[in-house]
Structure formats: structure tokens, C-alpha cells
C-alpha positions as CSV (number, residue, x, y, z in Angstrom):
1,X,141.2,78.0,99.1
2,X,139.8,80.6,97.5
3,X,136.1,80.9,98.3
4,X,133.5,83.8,96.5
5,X,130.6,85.1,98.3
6,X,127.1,86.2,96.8
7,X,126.4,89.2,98.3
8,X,123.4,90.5,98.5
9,X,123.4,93.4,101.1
10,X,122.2,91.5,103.5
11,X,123.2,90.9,107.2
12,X,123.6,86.3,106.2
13,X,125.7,87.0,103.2
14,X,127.9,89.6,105.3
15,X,128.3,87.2,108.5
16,X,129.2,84.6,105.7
17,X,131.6,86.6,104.3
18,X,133.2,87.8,108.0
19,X,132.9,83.9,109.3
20,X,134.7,82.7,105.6
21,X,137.7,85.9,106.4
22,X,137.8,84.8,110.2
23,X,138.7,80.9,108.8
24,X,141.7,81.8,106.6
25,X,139.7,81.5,103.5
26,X,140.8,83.9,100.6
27,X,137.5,85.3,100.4
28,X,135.9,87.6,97.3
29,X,132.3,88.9,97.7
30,X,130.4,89.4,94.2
31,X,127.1,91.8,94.0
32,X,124.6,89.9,91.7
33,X,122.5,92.4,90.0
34,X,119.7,90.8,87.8
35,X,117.0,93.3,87.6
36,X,117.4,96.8,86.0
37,X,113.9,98.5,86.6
38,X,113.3,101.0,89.3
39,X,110.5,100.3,91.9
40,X,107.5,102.0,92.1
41,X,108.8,104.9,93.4
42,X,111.3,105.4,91.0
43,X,113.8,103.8,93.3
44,X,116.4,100.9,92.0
45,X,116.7,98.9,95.6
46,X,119.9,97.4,94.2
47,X,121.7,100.7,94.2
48,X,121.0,100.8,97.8
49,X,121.8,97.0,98.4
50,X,125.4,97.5,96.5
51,X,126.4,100.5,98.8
52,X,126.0,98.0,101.3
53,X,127.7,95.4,100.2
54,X,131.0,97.9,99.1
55,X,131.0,99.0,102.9
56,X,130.6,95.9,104.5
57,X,133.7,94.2,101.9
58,X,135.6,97.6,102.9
59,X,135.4,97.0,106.4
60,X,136.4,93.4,106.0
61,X,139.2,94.0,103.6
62,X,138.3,91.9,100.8
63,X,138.0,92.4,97.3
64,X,134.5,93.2,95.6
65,X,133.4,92.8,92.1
66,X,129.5,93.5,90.7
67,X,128.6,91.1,87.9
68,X,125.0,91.8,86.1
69,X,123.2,88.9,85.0
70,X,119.9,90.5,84.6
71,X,119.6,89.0,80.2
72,X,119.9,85.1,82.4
73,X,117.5,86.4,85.2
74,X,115.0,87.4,82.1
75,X,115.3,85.0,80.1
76,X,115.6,81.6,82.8
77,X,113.8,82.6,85.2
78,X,111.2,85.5,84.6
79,X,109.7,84.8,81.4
80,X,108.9,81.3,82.9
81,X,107.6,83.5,86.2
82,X,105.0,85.0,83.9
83,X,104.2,81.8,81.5
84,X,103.1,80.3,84.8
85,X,100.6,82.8,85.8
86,X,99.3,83.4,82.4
87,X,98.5,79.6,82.7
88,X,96.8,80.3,85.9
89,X,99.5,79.0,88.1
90,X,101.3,80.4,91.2
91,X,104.9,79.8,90.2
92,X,107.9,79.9,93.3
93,X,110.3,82.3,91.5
94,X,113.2,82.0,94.0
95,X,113.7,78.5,93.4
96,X,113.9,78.3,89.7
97,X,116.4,81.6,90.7
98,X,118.3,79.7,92.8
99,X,118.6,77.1,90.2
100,X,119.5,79.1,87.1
101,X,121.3,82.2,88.5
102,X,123.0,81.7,92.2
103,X,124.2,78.3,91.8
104,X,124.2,78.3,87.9
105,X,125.2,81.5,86.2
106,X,127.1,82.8,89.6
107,X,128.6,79.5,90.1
108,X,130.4,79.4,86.5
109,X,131.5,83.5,87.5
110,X,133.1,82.0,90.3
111,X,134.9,79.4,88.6
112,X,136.3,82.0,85.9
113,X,137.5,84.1,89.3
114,X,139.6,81.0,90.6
115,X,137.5,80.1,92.9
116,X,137.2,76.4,94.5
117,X,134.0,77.0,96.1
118,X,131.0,79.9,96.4
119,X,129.0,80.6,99.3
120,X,125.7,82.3,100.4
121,X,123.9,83.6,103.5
122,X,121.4,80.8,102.8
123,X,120.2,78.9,105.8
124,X,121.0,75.0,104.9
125,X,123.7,72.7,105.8
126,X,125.4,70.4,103.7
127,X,127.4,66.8,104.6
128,X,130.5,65.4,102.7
129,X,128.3,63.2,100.4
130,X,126.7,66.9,98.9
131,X,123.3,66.2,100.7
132,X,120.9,69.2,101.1
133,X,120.2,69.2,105.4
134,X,118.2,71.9,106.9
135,X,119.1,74.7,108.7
136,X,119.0,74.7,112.6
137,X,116.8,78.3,112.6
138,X,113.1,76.5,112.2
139,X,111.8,80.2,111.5
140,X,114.8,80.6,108.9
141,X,115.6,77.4,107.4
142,X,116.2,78.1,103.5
143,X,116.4,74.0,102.0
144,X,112.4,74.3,100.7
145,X,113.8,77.2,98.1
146,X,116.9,75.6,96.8
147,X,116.1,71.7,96.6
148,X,116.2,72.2,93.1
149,X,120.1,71.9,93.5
150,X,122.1,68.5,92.1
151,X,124.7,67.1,94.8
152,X,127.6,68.4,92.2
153,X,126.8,71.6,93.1
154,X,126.5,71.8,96.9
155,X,129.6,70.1,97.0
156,X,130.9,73.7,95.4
157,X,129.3,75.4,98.1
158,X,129.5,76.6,101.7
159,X,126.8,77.8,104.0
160,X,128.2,79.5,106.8
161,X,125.2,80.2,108.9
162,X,123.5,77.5,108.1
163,X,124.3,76.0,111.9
164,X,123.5,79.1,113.2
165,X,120.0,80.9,114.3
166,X,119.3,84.2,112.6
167,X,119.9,86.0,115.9
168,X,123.4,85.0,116.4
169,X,124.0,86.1,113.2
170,X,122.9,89.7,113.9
171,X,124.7,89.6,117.3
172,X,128.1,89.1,115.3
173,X,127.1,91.8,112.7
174,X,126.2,93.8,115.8
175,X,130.2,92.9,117.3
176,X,131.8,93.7,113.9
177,X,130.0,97.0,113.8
178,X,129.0,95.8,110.4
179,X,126.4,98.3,108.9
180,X,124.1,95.7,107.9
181,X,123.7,94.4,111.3
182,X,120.0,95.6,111.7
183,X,118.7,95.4,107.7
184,X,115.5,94.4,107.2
185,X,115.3,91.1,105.4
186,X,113.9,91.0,101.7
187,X,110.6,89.5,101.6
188,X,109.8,90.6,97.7
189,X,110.3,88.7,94.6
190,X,113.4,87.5,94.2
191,X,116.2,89.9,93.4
192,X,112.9,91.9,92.0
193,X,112.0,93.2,95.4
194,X,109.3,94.0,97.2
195,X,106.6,95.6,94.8
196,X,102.6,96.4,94.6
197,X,102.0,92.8,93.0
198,X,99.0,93.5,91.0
199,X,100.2,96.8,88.8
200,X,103.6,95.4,88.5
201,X,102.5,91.9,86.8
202,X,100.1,94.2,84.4
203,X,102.7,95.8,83.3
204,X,103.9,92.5,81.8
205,X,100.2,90.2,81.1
206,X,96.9,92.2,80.3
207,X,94.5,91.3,83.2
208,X,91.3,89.8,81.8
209,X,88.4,90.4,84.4
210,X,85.7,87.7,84.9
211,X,83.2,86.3,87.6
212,X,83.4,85.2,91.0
213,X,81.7,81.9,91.1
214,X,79.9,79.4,94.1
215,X,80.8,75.8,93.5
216,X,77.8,75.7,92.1
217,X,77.3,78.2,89.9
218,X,76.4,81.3,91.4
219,X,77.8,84.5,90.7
220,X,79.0,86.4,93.7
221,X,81.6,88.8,92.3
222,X,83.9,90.3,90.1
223,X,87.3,89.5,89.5
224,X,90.3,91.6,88.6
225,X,92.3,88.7,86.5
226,X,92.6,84.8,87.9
227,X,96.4,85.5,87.9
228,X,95.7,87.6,91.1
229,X,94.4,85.0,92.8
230,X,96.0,82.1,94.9
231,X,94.2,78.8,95.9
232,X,92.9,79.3,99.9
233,X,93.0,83.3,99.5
234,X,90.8,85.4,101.4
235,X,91.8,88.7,102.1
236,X,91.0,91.1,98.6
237,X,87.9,89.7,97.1
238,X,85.9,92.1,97.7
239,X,82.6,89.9,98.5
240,X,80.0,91.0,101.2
241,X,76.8,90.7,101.7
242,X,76.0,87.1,100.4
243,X,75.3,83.7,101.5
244,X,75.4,82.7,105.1
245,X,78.1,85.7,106.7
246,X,81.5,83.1,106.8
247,X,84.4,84.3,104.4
248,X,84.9,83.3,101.1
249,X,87.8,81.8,100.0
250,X,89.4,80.6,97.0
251,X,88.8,77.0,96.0
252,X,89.5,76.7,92.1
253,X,89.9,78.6,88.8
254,X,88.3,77.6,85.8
255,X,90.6,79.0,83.0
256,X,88.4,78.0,80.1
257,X,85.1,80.1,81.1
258,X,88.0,82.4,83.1
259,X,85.9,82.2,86.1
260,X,87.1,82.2,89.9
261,X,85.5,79.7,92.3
262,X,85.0,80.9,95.9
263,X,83.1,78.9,98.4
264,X,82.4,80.0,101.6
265,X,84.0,78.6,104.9
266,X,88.0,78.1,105.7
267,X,87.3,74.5,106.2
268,X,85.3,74.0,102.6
269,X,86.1,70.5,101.7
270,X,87.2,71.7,98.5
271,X,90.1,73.7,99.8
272,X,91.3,70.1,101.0
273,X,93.6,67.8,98.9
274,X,94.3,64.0,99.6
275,X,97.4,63.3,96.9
276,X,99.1,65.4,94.4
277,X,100.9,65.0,91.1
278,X,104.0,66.7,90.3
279,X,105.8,67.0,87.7
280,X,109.7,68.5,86.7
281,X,111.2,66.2,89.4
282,X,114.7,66.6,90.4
283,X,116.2,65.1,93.2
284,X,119.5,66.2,95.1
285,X,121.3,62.8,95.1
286,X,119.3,59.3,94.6
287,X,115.1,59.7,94.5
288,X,113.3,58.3,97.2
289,X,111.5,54.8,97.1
290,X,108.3,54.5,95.7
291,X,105.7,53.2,98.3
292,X,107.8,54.9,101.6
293,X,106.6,57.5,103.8
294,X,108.5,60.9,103.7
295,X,107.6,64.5,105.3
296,X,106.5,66.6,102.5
297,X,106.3,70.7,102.2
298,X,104.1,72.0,99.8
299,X,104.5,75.4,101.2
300,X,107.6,77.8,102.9
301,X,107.2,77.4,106.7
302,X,104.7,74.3,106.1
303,X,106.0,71.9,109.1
304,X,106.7,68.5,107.3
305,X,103.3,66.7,106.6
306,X,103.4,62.8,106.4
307,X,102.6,61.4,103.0
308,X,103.5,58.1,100.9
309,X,105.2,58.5,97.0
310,X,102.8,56.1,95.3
311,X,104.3,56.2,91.9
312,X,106.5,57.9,90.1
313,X,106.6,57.8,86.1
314,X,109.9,59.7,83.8
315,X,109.3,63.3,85.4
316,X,106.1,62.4,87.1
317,X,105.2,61.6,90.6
318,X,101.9,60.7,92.5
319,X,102.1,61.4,96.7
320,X,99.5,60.8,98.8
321,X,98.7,62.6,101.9
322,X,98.4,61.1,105.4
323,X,96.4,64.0,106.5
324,X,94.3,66.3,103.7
325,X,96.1,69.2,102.9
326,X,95.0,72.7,102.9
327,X,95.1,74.6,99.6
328,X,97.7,72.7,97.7
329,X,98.7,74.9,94.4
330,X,99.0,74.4,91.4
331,X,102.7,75.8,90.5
332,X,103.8,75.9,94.0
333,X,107.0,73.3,94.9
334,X,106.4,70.1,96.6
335,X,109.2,69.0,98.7
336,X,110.3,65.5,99.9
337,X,112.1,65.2,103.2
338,X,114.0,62.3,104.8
339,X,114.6,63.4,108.4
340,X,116.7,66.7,108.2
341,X,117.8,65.7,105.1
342,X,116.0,67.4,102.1
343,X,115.5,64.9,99.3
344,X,114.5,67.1,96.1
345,X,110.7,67.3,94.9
346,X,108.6,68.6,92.0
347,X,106.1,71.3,91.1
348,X,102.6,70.9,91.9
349,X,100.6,70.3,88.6
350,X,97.6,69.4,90.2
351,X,95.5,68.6,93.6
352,X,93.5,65.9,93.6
353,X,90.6,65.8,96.3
């Protein structure tokens, strides 16, 4: 079976390639590059990240192809990136990328290589019926970023370290003598890398300063452009010297009057959500049941919170939250789980307190 790897430069996409090699599969590693610019100091981390990827293919002795799909990356998944904050949302780029250029536009690459099935580094497990299972690595586990994915195509793809804990998968970089063995994971944008956030989205939206705002009206502060800002933020605004010492945090945006509300206190009732609606639903095989309680994510790293799906209508849904929620945002993805299994979800269109 012939089986080709997204390569990323990474140590999980190399160990997938070496454990894929090791199993008899006729294994093909592809570079993805999708974004063109350099960084801000003038360096394009993709020239670094396909160095890696020739070595490590060399030292395996399989065949290596780079395939650019930065046009698809623009137009399916950044433009939307932008849109989002322009409408004063925090949008999850790696899971629309996912969606559109790993298991879409690499997918169909794959296919026109002769391939049965693809494979990443990412950290999920998958069962015979094409269910979406999480990793074992709780600090790792990858099924929050891609549960945007349709059983048809996880059942074209193989996660080879899924079952494994990121620090066995150094360890058998480390025994291959692969170079990537000690590589610092990517935490940036996705495929963009990591950047300055604030100068690199004003290249692309004009920032359109405005006041800080109390819940009730009183002006506390300057800010730089609401798209800067994220719901329960605290570090960078600037604000000293007012109200009763505690930290301000952010609580709301008012896009009409383009003010930011910040209220002081990290337990402000008004950084706390009781439901959500959420729109965009897609779900991995069959939705779940309205009225049943699931475990939720509305965050990366979020341990599962209990909540109930009290209705769902066409491509919206309304959950409710056993517990109120800290800092639910607008934009953000919110995740159903069944157990291990991850069910699908939607993106957050708004917190209702």
C-alpha cells in the first residue's frame, strides 16, 4: 500500500514516516508549502523546515516531492482568517487549514501520486468505522484541531503516533539519529509561523484605535484595534492606576461604537457563559442527540466540561453548560465529545450569560 506523508519538518511527521517505512508500507513524504512571505526578519522558516524534511527522507530512503499550495491556503483559509477578525472575532486558523489544505487539497495530491492512504504527525487515533478518537498524549492530543474532518476522509488516513506520547516519539527520533529528533515544535499560525501578531495582521486590516470601556461606561483606556484583543485577556492593556488595584480583563467588544469593554477582577461575572450558540456544524459521522450530555472543548487544552445540546436547527446549535464557562469566544471552535471519541462541533457565534 502505498501510503504519502505530510511533512512538515517536524520530529511527529518524521517518526510517522520512519514507523510507516519500518511496517512495509511504500512510503512517499510531500513538503506542503503554503505561505510565501519571509518572517520578520527577513527569514522564510519553510526554507529551513524543507532542509529538514530532504535530510530526514534521505536518511530513510524514500522518495520526496514539495507541492506549493500557498493560492488554496490564501484563498480557503486566510482570507476567511482575516474576515473573522475584521468582524471582531478570534478565528482558529489551523482547523479550517486542516480542513481545506491537509486533508483536502493534500489529500487529492496524494491520490494523483497513487496513493491509498496519507498520513500526518497529528496526535489522534482513528477506528475501522472512520471515527475521530483522541490521542493517548493528554498534553499533545491533536482531535480539538481537526474535528472538522468527515469520516470519508479519516478512513484515507493514518496517524502513526497517535498511540504514542510525544516523548517516545523523540526517543525513536533520538535511536534513528534522525536530525529532527530535538526540533522545537511550531507554536505560530499555522504553516504562517510564529510572528509579532499585531504588525503582521496590520499589514493586511488597518487597525482602528478606540476606548477602553467599564461595563458601565467609563473610560479607562486606549485601545490599539478590537481585533487585538481576545475575550478573558489581560496581559497588554496597558491600564494602571484606576478603580479598586485588581486587573482588568477583557469582557466584551462593542463593534458598533468600536469600543472594548474591560472590567476589573478574573472572576467578573461577565467573563462567565452559561450556553452557547454555534453555528457551521459539521459532525465526523452521525450528530449527537439533542437533549444528551457530552464533554465539550471550547478551547485547546480545555479538559472536557459537561454540558447538554439543547437544540439544534439546519447549521445551528444551542449547548448549555453544566458549569459557567470562562471566556467563551466568539470565533473560537466548540467541540463535542462522546468519551474518547470526538464527535464534530461548531464555531462559537455567541456566549450567552
Amino acid at each position: 500500500m502505498r501510503v504519502v506523508v505530510g511533512m512538515s519538518g517536524g520530529v511527529d511527521s518524521a517518526v510517522s514516516a520512519l514507523l510507516l517505512k519500518r511496517a512495509g508500507y511504500d512510503v512517499l513524504g510531500v513538503f506542503m508549502k503554503n505561505w510565501e512571505e519571509k518572517d520578520e526578519d527577513g527569514v522564510c522558516t519553510s526554507e529551513g523546515d524543507w532542509k529538514d524534511v530532504q535530510q530526514v527522507c534521505e536518511i530513510l530512503d524514500i522518495p520526496y516531492y514539495a507541492v506549493n499550495f500557498a493560492q488554496e491556503y490564501w484563498d480557503r483559509v486566510f482570507t476567511l482568517f482575516l474576515s473573522e477578525y475584521k468582524a471582531g472575532r478570534t478565528p482558529n486558523p489551523d482547523v479550517l487549514c486542516n480542513r481545506e489544505i491537509k486533508f483536502k487539497a493534500f489529500l487529492d495530491f496524494a491520490m494523483q501520486l497513487g496513493a491509498q492512504k496519507i498520513a500526518t504527525g497529528h496526535f489522534v487515533q482513528t477506528n475501522e468505522r472512520g471515527d475521530l478518537l483522541k490521542g493517548i498524549d493528554p498534553q499533545k492530543e491533536q482531535s480539538y484541531f481537526l474535528y472538522m474532518l468527515h469520516h470519508q476522509q479519516l478512513e484515507k488516513a493514518i496517524f502513526p503516533v497517535g498511540g504514542m506520547t510525544k516523548a517516545q516519539v523523540r526517543q525513536i527520533a533520538a535511536e534513528e539519529k534522525l536530525p529532527v529528533a530535538e526540533k522545537k515544535d511550531s507554536t505560530g499560525i499555522c504553516f504562517i509561523g510564529e510572528r509579532h501578531f499585531k504588525p503582521f495582521l496590520k499589514q493586511y486590516l488597518p487597525a482602528q484605535p478606540g476606548d477602553m470601556v467599564t461595563p458601565e461606561g467609563e473610560v479607562v483606556g486606549k485601545h490599539d484595534g478590537l481585533m487585538y484583543y481576545t475575550l478573558g485577556q489581560r496581559r497588554g492593556l496597558g491600564i494602571g492606576g484606576h478603580g479598586d488595584g485588581r486587573s482588568y480583563f477583557v469582557v466584551d467588544k462593542d463593534l458598533k461604537n468600536n469600543r472594548l469593554i474591560v472590567a476589573q477582577g478574573e472572576d467578573h461575572p461577565l467573563l462567565y457563559s452559561r450556553a452557547a450558540r454555534i453555528e457551521q456544524l459539521t459532525w465526523v459521522n452521525e450528530p449527537p442527540a439533542v437533549g444528551k450530555e457530552y464533554g465539550v472543548k471550547t478551547r485547546y487544552r480545555q479538559p472536557d466540561q459537561a454540558a447538554q445540546l439543547l437544540s439544534m436547527d439546519g447549521d445551528m446549535a444551542t449547548v448549555s453548560f453544566s458549569a459557567l464557562q470562562r471566556a467563551v469566544t466568539p470565533g473560537q471552535s466548540l467541540v463535542f465529545y462522546d468519551g474518547d471519541k470526538c464527535l464534530g462541533g461548531g464555531i462559537i457565534c455567541e456566549a450567552i450569560r
